[in-house]
C-alpha positions in Angstrom: -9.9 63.6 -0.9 -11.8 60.9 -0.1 -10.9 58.1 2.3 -12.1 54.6 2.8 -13.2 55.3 6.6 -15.6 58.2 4.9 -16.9 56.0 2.4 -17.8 53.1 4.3 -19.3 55.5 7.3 -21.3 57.2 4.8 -22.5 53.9 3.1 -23.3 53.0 6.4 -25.5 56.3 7.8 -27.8 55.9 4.2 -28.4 51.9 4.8 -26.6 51.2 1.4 -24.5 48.3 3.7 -27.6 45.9 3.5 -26.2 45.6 0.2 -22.8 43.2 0.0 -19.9 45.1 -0.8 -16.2 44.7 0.1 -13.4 47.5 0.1 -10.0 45.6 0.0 -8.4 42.0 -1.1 -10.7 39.6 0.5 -13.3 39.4 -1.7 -12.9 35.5 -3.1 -16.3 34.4 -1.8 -18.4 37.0 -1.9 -21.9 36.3 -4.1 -23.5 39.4 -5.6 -21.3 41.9 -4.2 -19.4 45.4 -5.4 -16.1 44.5 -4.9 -13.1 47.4 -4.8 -9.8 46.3 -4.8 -6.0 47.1 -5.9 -4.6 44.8 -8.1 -1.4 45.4 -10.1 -1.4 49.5 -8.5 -4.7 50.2 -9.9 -7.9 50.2 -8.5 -10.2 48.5 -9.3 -14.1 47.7 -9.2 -16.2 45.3 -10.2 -19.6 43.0 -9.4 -19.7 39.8 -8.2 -22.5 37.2 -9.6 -24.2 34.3 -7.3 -21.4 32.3 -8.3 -19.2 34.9 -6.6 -17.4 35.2 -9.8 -16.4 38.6 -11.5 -18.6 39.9 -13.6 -16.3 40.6 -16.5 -18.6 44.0 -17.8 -18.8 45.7 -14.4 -14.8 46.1 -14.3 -14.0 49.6 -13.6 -9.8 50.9 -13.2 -9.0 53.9 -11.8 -5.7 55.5 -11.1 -6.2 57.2 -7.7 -8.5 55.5 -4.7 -10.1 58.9 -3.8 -11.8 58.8 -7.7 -12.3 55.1 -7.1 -14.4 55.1 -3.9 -16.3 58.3 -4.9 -17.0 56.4 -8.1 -17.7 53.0 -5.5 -20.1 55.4 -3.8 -22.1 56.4 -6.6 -22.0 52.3 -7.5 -23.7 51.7 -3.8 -26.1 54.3 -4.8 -27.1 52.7 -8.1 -27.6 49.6 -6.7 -30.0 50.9 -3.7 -32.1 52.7 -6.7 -32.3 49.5 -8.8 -33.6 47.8 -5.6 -36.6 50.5 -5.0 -37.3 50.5 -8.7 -37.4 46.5 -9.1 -39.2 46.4 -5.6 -41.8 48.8 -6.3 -42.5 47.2 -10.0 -42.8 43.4 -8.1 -45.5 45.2 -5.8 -47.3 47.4 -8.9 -47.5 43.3 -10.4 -49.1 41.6 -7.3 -51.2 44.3 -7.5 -52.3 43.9 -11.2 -52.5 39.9 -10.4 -54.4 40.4 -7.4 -57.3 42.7 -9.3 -57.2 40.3 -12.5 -58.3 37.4 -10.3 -60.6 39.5 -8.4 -62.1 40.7 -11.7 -62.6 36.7 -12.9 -63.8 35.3 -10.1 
């Protein structure tokens, strides 16, 4: 069963908490964030957006917290990968911009 201390020390030991996240209630003002939280005796999870409102498609419910934070977990994950994948295809297009100038001037 997995607990909330375990999930946030693992998020912690693979860098996933340079991404925003919050695990409980407070989450009214966080921008761009994975957000889980109980409401009504169900967890839930969702994304924040700049605005730090929820983003209405993300919304996840889940019946037990162990299924919820393994599930949070593999949301941390996700969003770690996303960031590689969008950094390294920003750096493959400087690159191409770089050897188009260099190939007109």
């Amino acid at each position: 069963m997995t607990t909330v201390e375990a999930t946030v020390a693992t998020i912690e030991a693979e860098g996933l908490d340079r991404f925003r996240y919050v695990i409980g209630d407070d989450h009214g003002n966080e921008m761009n964030a994975l957000v889980l939280t109980c409401r009504d005796g169900v967890w839930t999870s969702f994304s924040t957006s700049e605005r730090a409102s929820v983003v209405t498609t993300s919304i996840r419910t889940y019946e037990d917290l162990s299924d919820a934070l393994d599930d949070f977990l593999r949301l941390m994950r996700l969003r770690a990968e996303e960031h590689a994948l969008m950094s390294r295809v920003r750096e493959s297009n400087r690159i191409a911009r770089e050897q188009s100038r260099d190939s007109d001037g």
